[in-house]
N, C-alpha and C positions, 0 to 999 in steps of 0.2 A: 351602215355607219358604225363605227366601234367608236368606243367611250374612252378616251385619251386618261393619262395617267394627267395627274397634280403635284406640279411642283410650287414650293414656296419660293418666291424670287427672294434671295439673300433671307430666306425666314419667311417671318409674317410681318414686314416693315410697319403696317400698320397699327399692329399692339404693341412692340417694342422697335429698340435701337435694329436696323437691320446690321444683319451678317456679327450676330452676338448668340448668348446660349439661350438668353433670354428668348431672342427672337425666333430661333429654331424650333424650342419646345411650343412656344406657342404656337406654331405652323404643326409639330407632329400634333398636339390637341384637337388640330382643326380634320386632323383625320390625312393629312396630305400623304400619297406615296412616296414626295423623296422634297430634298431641298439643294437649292442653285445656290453659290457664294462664290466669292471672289478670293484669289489665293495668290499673297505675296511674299515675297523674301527679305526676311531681317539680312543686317549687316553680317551676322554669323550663321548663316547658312538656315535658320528656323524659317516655315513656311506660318504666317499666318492670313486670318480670314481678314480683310481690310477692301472696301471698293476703290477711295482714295488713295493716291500713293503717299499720305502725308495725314497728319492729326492733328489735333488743337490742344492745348491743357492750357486756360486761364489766358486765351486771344491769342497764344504764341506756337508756330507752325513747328513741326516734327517731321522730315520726312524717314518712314517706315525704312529705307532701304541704307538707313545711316545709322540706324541703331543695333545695339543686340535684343534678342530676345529680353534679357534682367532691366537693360535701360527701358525697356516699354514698359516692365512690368511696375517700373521704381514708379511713374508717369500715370497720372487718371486721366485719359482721354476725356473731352466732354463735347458735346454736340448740342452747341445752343445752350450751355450750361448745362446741361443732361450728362451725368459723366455714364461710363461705359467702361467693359473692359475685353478687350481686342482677344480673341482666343485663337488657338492653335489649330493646325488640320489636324492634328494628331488626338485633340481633347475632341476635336468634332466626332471621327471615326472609333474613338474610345469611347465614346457615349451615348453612342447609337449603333455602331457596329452595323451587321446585317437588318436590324430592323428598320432603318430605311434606307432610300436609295438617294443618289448625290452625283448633282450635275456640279464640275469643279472647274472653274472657271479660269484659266490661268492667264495671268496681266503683263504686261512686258513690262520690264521692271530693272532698274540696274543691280547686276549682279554680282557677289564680295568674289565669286571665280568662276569660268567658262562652266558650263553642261552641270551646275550645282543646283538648277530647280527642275531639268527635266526627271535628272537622276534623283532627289528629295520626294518628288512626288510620286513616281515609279514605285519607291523603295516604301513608302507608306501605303499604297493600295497592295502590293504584295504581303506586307506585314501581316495586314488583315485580312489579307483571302477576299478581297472587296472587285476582284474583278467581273461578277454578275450584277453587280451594285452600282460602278463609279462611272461614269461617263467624263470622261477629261475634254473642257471646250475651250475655244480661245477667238477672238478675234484675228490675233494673228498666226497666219499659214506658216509661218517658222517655226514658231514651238508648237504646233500641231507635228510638223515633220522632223523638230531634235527629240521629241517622245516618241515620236514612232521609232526611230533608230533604237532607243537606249532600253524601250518595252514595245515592241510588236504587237505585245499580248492584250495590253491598257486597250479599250475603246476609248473612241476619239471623235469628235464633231467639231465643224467649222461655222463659227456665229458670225453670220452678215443681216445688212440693213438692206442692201441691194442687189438687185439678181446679177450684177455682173462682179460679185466676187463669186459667181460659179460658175463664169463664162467657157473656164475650161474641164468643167466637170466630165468627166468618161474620156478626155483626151489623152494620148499618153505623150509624157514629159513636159506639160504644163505649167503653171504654177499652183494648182489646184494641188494641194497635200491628200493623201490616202488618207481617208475617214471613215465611221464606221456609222453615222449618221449626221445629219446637219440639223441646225440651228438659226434659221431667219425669223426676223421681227415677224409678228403674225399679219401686219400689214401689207407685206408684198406677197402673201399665199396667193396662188391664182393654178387655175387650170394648169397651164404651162408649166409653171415650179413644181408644182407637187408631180407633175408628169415626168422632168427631167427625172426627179428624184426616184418616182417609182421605176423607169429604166434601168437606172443606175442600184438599185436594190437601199436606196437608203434611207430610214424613214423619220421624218421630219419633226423635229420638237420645236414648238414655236413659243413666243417670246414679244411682250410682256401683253395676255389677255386678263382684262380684270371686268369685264362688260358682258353680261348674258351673252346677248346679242352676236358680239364677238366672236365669244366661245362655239355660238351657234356657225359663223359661217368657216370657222378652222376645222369645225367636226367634219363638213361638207367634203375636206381634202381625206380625211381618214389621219390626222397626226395621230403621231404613237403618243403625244405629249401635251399640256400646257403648261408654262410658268405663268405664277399670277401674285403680284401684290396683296391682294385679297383673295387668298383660293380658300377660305370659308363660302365668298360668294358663287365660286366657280364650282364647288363640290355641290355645293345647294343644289344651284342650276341644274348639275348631274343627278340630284337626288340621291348624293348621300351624304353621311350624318358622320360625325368624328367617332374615332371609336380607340383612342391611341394606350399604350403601352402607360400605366402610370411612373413615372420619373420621377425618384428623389430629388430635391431639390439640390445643384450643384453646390457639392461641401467646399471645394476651395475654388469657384467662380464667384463668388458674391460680387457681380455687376457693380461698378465704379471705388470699389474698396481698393487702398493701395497695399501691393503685395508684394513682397520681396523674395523671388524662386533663385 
């Protein structure tokens, strides 16, 4: 049985706002190998980290893919009156670099012009040499396959709930897109899946363990991986202890401040 890596789902949601810097560092404290987020497109082509495609300021909706980048930053998002402030891939990867690793999660989203997020995202994992680091995931099998065209090079994984979005796994001409690992809820793990996968050489991060118990019966399959809400509990589990890099505290993220870049 091998001991799977830990990822923070969108951070550590638990101590902070998830998919924020806040929430991140408190996941790298927790000792985690790498962190999952969700990656969207401003009106002007900026990718940032948002699960929703839309924000709140003061009960009134925003959605992300209408704005530029400056108009979000003019805007204090708040959640539940909790304000926050929406960060960048680029300030993610600038502030962690190679020391950790990053499942990126990509959203289908309207776009301000055609092939503008597969080639955004490409062009930042190149910048920073992050291709032994980044895993690019999506729900959906199209932008799995415009980033394979546009970077070969990127690894790539397909995130499902159900075994029959990989009914045509190892088929050729399918709809099943080339990946370089998958991504199912850790709930449909079973003999079978983890066996298509191991024929198929690809090996399996699951999604979302936050349960001992849980973690105990995904270890069974051998994943390479867990995402977890709470992967303080999940490293316990594993019996180990945080040990992370200390981080200055973000000079120009100050969480819910409004900022004008």
């Amino acid at each position: 049985m091998i001991e799977p890596l830990v990822y923070g789902h969108r951070g550590a949601p638990r101590s902070a706002i998830e998919n924020t810097i806040l929430a991140f560092d408190a996941a790298e404290a927790m000792g985690v190998d790498g962190i999952e987020f969700d990656v969207r497109v401003t009106a002007c082509g900026e990718l940032v980290l948002h699960h929703d495609p839309d924000f709140h300021v003061a009960g009134r909706q925003y959605m992300i893919s209408t704005l530029t980048l400056r108009e979000i930053r003019d805007l204090v998002p708040d959640r539940s009156g909790d304000p926050y402030r929406i960060p960048t891939l680029d300030e993610v990867f600038s502030r962690y670099e190679h020391h950790m690793r990053y499942f990126v999660e990509l959203k289908p989203c309207n776009l301000p012009s055609p092939g503008i997020y597969e080639h955004a995202v490409a062009r930042l994992i190149r910048s920073y040499g992050l291709f032994e680091h980044a895993l690019v995931l999506s729900f959906s099998a199209d932008l799995i396959r415009r980033l394979g065209v546009v970077a070969p090079e990127i690894s790539t994984s397909l995130v499902f709930e159900h075994p029959a979005a990989i009914s045509d796994l190892g088929k050729e001409g399918g709809a099943m897109p080339k990946v370089s690992a998958l991504h199912p809820k850790w709930s449909i793990v079973d003999e079978d899946l983890a066996g298509r996968a191991r024929a198929a050489g690809l090996p399996l991060h699951v999604w979302t363990v936050n349960e001992p118990e849980d973690l105990l019966k995904v270890q069974h399959f051998d994943v390479a991986s867990v995402t977890s809400d709470e992967p303080n509990r999940v490293l316990s589990a594993l019996g180990r202890k945080g040990g992370p890099r200390v981080l200055p505290r973000p000079r120009h993220w100050e969480e819910g401040l409004r900022r004008n870049l």
